[in-house]
C-alpha positions, 0 to 999 in steps of 0.5 A, spaced: 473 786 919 471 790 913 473 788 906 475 794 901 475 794 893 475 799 888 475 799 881 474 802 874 481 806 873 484 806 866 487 810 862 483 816 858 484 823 854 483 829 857 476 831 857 473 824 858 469 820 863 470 814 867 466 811 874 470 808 880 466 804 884 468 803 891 465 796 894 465 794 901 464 787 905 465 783 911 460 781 917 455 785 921 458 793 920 455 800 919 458 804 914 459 812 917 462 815 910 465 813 904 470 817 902 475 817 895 481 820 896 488 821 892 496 823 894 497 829 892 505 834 892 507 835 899 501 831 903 500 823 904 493 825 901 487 829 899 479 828 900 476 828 893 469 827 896 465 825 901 459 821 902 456 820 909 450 816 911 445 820 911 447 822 904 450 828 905 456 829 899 462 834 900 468 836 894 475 839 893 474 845 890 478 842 884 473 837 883 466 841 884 463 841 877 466 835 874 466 829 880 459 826 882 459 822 888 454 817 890 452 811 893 449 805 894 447 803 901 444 797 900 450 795 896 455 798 901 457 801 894 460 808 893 461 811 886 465 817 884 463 819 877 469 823 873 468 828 868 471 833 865 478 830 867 484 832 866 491 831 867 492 833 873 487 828 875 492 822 874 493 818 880 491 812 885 484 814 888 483 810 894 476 808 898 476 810 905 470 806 908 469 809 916 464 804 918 463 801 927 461 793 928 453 794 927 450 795 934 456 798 937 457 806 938 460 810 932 465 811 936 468 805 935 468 805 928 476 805 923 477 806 918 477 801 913 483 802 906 482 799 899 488 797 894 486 803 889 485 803 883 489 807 878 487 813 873 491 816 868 489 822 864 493 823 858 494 830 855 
């Protein structure tokens, strides 16, 4: 069983800044990809960004430029870097950790939710 904590919403003026961590635990796991994700209009939820094991990133069109995602491997740690914010960007962002028991097939991977984490952009 993994454990998923996301941290560092808050409340912030269109054009700050604010860094969300997302932390995972739990015993002898492998971590696939960390990804944050938002509910959008319409949908359960959308990507934001991706970071894969290997290091690979990918964005939303609507956060290229603004959103940074990095990780921590020794940490299990990911972090989405937000600037530029705007309003829009007003949500709960959620932590999705895809890992699989460590010496078991990636195949047998889940995906693994945290509580989110709220961020309010005021205009």
């Amino acid at each position: 069983q993994v454990q998923v904590v996301e941290s560092g919403g808050g409340l912030v003026q269109a054009g700050g800044s604010l860094r969300l961590t997302c932390a995972a635990s739990g015993r002898q796991f492998t971590i696939s990809a960390m990804v944050w994700y938002r509910p959008a209009p319409g949908k359960e939820r959308e990507l934001v960004a991706i970071l894969s094991s290997g290091g690979t990133t990918h964005y939303a069109d609507f956060v290229k430029g603004r959103f940074t995602i990095s990780g921590d491997n020794a940490k299990n740690t990911v972090y989405l870097q937000m600037n530029s914010l705007k309003a829009d960007d007003t949500a709960v962002y959620y932590c999705d950790v895809q890992a699989y028991p460590t010496g078991l097939p990636s195949y047998t991977g889940r995906d693994y939710w945290g509580q989110g984490t709220q961020v309010t952009v005021s205009s």
